[in-house]
Every structure is written in structure tokens, then in C-alpha cells.
C-alpha positions as a LaTeX table, in Angstrom:
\begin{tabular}{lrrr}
\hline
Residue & $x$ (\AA) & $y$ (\AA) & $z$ (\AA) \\
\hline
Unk1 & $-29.22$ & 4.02 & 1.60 \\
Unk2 & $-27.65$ & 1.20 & $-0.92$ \\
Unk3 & $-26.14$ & $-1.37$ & 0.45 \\
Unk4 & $-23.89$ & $-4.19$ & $-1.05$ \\
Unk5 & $-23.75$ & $-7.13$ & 0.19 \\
Unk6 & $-22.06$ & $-10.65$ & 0.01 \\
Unk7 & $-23.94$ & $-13.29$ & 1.29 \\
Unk8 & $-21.53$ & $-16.06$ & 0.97 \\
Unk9 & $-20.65$ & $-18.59$ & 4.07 \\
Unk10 & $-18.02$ & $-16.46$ & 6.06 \\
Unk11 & $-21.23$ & $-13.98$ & 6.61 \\
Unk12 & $-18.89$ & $-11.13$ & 5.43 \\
Unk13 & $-20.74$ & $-8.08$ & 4.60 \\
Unk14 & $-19.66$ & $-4.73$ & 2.75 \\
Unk15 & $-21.85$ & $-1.47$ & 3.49 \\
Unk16 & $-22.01$ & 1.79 & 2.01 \\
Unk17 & $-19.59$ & 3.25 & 5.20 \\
Unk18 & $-16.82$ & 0.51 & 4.18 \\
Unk19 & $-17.06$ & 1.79 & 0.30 \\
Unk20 & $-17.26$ & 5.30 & 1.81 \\
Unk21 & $-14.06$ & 4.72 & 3.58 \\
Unk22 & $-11.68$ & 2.92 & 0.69 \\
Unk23 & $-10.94$ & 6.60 & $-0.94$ \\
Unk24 & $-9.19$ & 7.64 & 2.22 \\
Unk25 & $-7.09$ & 4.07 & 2.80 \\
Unk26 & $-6.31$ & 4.05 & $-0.85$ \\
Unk27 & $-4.95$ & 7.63 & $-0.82$ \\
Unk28 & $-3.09$ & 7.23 & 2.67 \\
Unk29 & $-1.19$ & 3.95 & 0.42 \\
Unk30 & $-0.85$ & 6.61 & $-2.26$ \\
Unk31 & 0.85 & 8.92 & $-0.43$ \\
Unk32 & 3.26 & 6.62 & 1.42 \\
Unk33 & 4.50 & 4.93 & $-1.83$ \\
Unk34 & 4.97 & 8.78 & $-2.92$ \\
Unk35 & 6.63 & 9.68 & $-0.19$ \\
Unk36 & 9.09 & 6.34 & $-0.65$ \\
Unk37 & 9.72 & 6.87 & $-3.81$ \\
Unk38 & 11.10 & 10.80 & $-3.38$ \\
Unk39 & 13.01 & 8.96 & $-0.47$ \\
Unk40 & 14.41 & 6.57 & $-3.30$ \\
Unk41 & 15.47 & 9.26 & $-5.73$ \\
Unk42 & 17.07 & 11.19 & $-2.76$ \\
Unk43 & 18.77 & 8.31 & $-2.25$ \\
Unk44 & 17.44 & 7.91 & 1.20 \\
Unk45 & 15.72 & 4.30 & 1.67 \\
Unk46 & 14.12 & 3.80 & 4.72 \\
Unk47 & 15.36 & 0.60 & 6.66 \\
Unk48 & 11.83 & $-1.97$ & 6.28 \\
Unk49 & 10.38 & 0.08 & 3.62 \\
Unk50 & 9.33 & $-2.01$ & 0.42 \\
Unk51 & 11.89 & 0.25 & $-1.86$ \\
Unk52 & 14.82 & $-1.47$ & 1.63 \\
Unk53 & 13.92 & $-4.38$ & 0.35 \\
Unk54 & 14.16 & $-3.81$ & $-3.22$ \\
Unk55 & 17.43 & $-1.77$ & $-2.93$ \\
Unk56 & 19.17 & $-4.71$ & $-0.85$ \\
Unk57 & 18.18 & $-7.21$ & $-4.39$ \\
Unk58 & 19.47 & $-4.86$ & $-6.30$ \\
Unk59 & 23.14 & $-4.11$ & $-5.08$ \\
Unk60 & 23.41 & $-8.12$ & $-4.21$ \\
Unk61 & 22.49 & $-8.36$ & $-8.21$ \\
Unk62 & 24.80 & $-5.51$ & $-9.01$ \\
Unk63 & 27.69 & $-7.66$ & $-6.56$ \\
Unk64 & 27.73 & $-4.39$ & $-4.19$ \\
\hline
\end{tabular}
């Protein structure tokens, strides 16, 4: 098995099963943003979503 490893003072290392693993976070982020942004074109923003925050800058911008 390869391993990769950083040996720098906090001791922190990264193993093949953390690599292994990033796909899966990386498309659960993927599908969330997806799913926000057919929320945003429906025009339904969920309150504390990123896109909440980004719609509340926009209409103060707009003077809404």
C-alpha cells in the first residue's frame, strides 16, 4: 500500500484511506451546491444556505 505522508511538527498524517475518501466528500459538496443552485433558479433560497446569504446582498444592493 502507498502511503503519503507529512512529517511536519503538528504530526499530521494523510493515508491512502483519507485520499480514498475525498471523491465521496467532494461529490456530497457537489451535489449540495447543485441542489442550491436549482433551489436559486426556482426561486426558492433556503434560509442559511450560502445562495441566503448571497440573495440578502443582492436585494440590499438592488435597494429591495
Amino acid at each position: 500500500m502507498r502511503t503519503l505522508s507529512y512529517d511536519g511538527a503538528d504530526g499530521f498524517d494523510v493515508d491512502d484511506r483519507v485520499l480514498a475518501h475525498l471523491p465521496a466528500v467532494i461529490q456530497a459538496k457537489r451535489l449540495v451546491l447543485e441542489d442550491e443552485l436549482r433551489a436559486e433558479i426556482r426561486g426558492e433560497v433556503p434560509p442559511g444556505s450560502h445562495l441566503a446569504g448571497t440573495a440578502k446582498n443582492v436585494k440590499r444592493a438592488e435597494g429591495r
